[in-house]
C-alpha positions as a Python dict, from the first residue, in 0.01 Angstrom:
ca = {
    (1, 'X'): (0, 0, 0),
    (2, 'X'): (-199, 116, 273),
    (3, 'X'): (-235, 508, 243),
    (4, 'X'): (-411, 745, 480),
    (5, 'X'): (-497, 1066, 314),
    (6, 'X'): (-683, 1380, 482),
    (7, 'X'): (-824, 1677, 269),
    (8, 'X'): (-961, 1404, -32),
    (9, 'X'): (-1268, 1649, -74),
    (10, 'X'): (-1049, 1931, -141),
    (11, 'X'): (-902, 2060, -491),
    (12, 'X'): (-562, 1910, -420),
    (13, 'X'): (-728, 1612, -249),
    (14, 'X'): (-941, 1495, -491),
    (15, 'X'): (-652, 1427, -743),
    (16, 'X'): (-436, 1274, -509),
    (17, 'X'): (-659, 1036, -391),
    (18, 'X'): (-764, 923, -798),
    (19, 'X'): (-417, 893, -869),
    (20, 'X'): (-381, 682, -538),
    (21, 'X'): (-689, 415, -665),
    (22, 'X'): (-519, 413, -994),
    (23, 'X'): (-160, 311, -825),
    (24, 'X'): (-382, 51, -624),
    (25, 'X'): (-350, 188, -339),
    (26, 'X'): (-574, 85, -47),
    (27, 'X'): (-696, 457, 24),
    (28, 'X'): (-857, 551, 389),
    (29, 'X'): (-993, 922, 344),
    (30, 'X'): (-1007, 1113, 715),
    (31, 'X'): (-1307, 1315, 648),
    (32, 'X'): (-1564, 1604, 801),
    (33, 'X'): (-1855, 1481, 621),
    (34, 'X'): (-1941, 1128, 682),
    (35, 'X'): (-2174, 1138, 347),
    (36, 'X'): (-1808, 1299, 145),
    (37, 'X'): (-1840, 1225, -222),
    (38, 'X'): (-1556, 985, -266),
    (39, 'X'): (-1515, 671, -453),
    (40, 'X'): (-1675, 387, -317),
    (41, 'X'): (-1337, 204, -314),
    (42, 'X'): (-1208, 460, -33),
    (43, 'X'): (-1279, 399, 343),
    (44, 'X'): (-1374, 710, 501),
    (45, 'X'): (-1323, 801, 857),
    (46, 'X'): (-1503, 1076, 1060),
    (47, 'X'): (-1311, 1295, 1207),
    (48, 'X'): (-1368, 1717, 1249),
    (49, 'X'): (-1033, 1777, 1428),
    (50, 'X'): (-721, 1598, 1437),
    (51, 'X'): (-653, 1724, 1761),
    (52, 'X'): (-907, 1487, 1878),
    (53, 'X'): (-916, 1112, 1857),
    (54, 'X'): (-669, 1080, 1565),
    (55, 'X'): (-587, 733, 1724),
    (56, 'X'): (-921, 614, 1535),
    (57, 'X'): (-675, 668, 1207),
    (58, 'X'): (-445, 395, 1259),
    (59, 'X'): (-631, 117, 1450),
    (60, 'X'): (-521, -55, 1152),
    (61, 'X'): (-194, -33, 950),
    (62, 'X'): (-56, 266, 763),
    (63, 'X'): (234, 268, 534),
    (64, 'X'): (184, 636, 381),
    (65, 'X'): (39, 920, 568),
    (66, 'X'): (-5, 1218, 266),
    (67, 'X'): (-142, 1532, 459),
    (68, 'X'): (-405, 1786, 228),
    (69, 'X'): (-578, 1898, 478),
    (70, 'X'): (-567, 2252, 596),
    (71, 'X'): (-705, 2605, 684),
    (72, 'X'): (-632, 2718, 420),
    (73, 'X'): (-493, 3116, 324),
    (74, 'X'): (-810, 3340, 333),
    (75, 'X'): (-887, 3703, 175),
    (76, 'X'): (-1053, 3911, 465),
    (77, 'X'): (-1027, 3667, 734),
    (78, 'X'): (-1317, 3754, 974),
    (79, 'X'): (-1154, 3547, 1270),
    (80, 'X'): (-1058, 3773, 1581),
    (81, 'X'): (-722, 3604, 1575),
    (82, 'X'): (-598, 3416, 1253),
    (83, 'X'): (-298, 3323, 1375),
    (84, 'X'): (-435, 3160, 1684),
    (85, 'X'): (-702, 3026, 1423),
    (86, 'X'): (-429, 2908, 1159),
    (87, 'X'): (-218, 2730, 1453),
    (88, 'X'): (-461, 2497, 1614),
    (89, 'X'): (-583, 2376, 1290),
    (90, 'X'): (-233, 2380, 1088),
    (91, 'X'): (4, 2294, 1343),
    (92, 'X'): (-147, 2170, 1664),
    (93, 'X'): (-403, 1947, 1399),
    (94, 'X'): (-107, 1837, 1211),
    (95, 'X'): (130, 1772, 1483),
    (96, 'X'): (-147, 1569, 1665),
    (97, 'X'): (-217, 1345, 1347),
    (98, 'X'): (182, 1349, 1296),
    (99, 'X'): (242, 1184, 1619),
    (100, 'X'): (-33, 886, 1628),
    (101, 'X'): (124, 786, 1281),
    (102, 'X'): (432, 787, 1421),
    (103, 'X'): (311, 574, 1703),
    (104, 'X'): (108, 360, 1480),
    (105, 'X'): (436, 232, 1283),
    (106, 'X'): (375, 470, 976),
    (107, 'X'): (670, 517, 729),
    (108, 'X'): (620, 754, 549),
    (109, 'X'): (409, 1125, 638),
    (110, 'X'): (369, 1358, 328),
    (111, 'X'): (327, 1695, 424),
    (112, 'X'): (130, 1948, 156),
    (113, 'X'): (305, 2279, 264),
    (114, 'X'): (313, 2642, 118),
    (115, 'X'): (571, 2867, -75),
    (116, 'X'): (420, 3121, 205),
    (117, 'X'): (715, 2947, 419),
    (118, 'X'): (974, 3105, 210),
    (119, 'X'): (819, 3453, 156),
    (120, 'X'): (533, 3630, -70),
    (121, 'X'): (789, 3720, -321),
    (122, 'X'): (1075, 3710, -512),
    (123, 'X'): (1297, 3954, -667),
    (124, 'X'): (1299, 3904, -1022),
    (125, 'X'): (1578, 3658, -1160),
    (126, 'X'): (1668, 3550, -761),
    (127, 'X'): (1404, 3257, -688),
    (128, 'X'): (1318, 3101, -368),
    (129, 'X'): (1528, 2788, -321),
    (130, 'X'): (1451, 2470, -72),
    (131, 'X'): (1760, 2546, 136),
    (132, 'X'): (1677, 2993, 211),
    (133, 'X'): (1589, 3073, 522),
    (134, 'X'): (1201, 3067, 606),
    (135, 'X'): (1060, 3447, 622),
    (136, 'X'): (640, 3376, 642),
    (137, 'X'): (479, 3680, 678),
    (138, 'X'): (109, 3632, 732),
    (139, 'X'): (-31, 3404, 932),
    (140, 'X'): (-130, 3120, 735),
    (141, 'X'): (252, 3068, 651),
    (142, 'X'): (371, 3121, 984),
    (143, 'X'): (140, 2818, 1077),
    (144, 'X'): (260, 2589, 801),
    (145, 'X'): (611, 2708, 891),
    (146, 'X'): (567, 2627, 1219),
    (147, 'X'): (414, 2245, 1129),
    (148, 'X'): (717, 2199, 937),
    (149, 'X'): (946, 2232, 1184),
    (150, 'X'): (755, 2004, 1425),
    (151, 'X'): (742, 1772, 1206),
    (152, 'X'): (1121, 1755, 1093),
    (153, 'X'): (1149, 1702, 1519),
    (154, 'X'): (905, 1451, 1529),
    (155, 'X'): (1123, 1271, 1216),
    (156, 'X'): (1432, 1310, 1452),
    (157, 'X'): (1240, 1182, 1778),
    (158, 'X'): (1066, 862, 1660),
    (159, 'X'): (1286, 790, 1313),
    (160, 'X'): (939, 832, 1067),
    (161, 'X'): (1026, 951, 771),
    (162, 'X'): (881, 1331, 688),
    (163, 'X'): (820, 1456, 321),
    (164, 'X'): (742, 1817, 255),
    (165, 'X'): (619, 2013, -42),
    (166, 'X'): (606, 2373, -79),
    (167, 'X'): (340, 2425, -403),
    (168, 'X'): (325, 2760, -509),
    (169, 'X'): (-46, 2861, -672),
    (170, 'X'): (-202, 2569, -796),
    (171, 'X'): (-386, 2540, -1096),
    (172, 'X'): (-641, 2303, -1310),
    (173, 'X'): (-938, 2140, -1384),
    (174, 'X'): (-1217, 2293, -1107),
    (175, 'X'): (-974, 2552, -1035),
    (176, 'X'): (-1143, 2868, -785),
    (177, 'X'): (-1089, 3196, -647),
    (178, 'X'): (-871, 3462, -805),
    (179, 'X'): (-764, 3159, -1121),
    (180, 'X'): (-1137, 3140, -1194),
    (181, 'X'): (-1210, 3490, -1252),
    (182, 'X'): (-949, 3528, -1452),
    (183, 'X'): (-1074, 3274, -1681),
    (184, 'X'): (-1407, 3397, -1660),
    (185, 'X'): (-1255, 3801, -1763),
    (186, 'X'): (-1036, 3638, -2045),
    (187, 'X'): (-1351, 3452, -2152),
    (188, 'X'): (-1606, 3748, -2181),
    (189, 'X'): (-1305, 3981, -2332),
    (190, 'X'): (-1263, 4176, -2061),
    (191, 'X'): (-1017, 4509, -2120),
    (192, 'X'): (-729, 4460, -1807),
    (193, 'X'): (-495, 4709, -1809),
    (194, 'X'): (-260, 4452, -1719),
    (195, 'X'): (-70, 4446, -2081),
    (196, 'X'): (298, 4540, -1977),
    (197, 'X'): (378, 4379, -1679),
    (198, 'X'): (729, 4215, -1687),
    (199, 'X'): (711, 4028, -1393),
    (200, 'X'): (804, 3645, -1360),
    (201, 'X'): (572, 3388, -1096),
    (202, 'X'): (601, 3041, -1112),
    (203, 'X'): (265, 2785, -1118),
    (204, 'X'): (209, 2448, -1051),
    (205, 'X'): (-28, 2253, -1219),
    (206, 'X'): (-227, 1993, -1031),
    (207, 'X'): (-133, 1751, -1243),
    (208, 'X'): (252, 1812, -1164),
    (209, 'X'): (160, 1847, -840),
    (210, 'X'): (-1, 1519, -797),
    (211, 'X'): (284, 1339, -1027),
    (212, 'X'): (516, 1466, -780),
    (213, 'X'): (333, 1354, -475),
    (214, 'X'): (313, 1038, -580),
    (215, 'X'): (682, 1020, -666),
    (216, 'X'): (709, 1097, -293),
    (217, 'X'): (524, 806, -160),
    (218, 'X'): (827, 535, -184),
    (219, 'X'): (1110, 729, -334),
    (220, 'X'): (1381, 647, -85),
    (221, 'X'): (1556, 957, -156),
    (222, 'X'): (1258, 1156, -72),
    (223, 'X'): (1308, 1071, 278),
    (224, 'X'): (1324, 1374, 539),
    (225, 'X'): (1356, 1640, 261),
    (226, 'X'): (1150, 1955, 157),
    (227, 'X'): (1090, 2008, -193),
    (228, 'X'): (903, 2293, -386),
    (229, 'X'): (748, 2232, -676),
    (230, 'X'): (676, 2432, -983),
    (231, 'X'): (570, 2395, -1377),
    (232, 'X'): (923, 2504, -1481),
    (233, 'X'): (814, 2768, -1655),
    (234, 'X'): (774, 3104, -1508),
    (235, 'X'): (505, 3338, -1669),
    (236, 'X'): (459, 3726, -1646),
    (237, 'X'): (104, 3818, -1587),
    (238, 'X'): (43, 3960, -1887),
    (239, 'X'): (198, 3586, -2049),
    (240, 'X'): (-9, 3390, -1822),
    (241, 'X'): (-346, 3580, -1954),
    (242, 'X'): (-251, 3554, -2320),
    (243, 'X'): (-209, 3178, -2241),
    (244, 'X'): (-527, 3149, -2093),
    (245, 'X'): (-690, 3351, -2353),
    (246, 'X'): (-563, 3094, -2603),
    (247, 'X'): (-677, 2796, -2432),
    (248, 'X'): (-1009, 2924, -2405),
    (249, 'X'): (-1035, 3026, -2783),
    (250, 'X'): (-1049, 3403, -2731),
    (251, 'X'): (-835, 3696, -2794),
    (252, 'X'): (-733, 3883, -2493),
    (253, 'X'): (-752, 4223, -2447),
    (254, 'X'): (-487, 4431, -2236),
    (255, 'X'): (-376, 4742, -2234),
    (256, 'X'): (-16, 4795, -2211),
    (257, 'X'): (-46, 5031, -1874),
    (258, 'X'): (300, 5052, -1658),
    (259, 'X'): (319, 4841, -1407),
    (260, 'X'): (424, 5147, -1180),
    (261, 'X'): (122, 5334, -1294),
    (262, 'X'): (-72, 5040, -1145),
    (263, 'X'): (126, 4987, -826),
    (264, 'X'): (73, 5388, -701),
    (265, 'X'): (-342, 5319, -850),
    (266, 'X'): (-362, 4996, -599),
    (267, 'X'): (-167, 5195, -331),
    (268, 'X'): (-418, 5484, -360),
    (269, 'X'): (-695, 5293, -320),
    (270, 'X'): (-554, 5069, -16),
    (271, 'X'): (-491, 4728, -256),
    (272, 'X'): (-118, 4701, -229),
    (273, 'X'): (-127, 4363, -212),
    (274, 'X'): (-350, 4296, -518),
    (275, 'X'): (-91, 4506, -671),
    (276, 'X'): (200, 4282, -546),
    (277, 'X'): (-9, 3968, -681),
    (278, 'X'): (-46, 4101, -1030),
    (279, 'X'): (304, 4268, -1055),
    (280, 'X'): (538, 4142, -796),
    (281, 'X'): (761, 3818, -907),
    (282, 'X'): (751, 3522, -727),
    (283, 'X'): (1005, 3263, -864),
    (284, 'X'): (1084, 2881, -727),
    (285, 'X'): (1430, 2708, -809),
    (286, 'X'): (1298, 2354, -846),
    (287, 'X'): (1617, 2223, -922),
    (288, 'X'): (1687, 2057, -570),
    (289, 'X'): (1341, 1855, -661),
    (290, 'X'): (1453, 1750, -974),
    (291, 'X'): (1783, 1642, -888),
    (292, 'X'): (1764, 1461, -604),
    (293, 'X'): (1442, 1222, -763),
    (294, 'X'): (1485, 1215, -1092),
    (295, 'X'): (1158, 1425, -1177),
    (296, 'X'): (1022, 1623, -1451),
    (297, 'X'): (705, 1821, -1481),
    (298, 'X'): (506, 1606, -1703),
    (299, 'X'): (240, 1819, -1813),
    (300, 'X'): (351, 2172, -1991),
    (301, 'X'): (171, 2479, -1927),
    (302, 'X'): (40, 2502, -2194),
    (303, 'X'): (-132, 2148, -2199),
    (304, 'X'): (-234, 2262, -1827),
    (305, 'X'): (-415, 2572, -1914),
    (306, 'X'): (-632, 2381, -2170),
    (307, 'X'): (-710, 2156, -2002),
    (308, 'X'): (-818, 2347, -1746),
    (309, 'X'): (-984, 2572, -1946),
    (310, 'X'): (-1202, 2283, -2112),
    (311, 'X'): (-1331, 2229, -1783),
    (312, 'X'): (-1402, 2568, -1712),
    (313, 'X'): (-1600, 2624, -2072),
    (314, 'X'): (-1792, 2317, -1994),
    (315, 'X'): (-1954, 2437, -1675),
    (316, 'X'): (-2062, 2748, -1846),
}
């Protein structure tokens, strides 16, 4: 099968396009870097913006279009307007690309989402469902909101079939950011006062990520749906770090301070949304997923977290 894929240098990426050479897949990666890293089995393609010259992309055919590639959510964003920022690169980029598949003959286009279409959080017990009504709030999921629904009218307009997937925070083996230094305080023993919170948030690992990706590619029931995607298993915060503590041989230490003690701290000090990251529940009903392909996470959290945390202890 002939598979395009954009954002193969990325976390997300990466995976995809392994399992892809594994499946046989003949992979084309659309690149920034013309010297990228891949394996030499993948063609790579040049291009910075997919607003310009994504024609190049399908001069040959495409069956499978799976879209990684993103601006992704930021801490701090330093642009003097994100939105306007988030749009030309999330949804005029994607939109562009979208539409010279479609033109090209492609099938299939995968589209790699964000829960930030549904919301940035759940109350506890009542998760976020496929079929609510978008609420983004910031603008990186206002952008990915907004690609969504251009796609689903491209899908009714030219009859390619659109897939999307709504991840919520991904996790694995070369994890970053906020994941990685929380790995990094579990693994010097770190005191967090972070040991009674009774929240719930759901994960995905990449590995069930990428499983159900690739489910995606030729399911025929995957056609023109939106799916989110989740381990599961929801963890509290304080779970999640005794997990990780596990998996990377140590004994965590947390001290059992109130969440609402924390909460009116972070307000104090201007980090209510640190706060709502550490306390706040956000829960996915993947049911809708399961159901209509037949799919099952097939890597527990548990098995997740060590193996992610192998990784981590081995770049130490």
């Amino acid at each position: 099968m002939e598979t395009l894929l954009t954002g193969a240098t990325g976390f997300v990426g990466r995976a995809v396009c392994a399992r892809l050479l594994a499946a046989d897949h003949s992979v084309t990666a659309l690149v920034r870097n013309p010297n990228a890293s891949l394996d030499e089995r993948v063609q790579l393609i040049q291009n910075g913006d997919f607003t310009k010259g994504a024609a190049a992309c399908f001069q040959q055919q495409r069956d499978i279009v799976i879209h990684c590639a993103a601006r992704v959510h930021v801490m701090n964003d330093s642009a003097t307007d994100p939105l306007a920022e988030f749009r030309r690169a999330n949804v005029e980029g994607t939109l562009a690309l979208a539409s010279q598949a479609a033109q090209a003959g492609v099938k299939r286009f995968i589209f790699i989402s964000s829960i930030k279409v549904n919301g940035e959080g759940t109350a506890l017990g009542r998760p976020y469902t496929a079929f609510d009504e978008p609420a983004p709030q910031d603008p990186y999921g206002i952008s990915k909101f907004e690609a969504e629904e251009g796609l689903k009218a491209l899908a009714v307009e030219t009859g390619m079939e659109v897939v999307i997937i709504r991840p919520v925070l991904v996790y694995g083996p070369g994890v970053k950011a906020n994941f990685q230094s929380m790995m990094n305080w579990m693994n010097k023993g770190v005191p967090l006062p972070l040991g009674a919170i009774h929240n719930k948030r759901s994960l995905v690992a990449l590995d069930n990520l990428v499983d159900l990706i690739m489910t995606c590619v030729d399911h025929p029931a995957a056609a023109n749906q939106t799916f989110l995607v989740s381990d599961g298993e929801d963890l509290s915060t304080t779970e999640l770090l005794k997990r990780t503590a596990r998996a990377l041989g140590k004994t965590p230490r947390l001290l059992p301070i109130p969440a609402g003690l924390l909460e009116l701290g972070a307000a104090m000090l201007g980090k209510r949304a640190v706060a709502q990251r550490l306390c706040g529940s956000l829960q996915v009903d993947i049911r809708h997923t399961c159901e209509t392909l037949g799919w099952q996470p097939p890597v527990s959290v548990d098995d997740a977290l060590k193996k992610t945390a192998d990784v981590f202890l081995a770049g130490r």
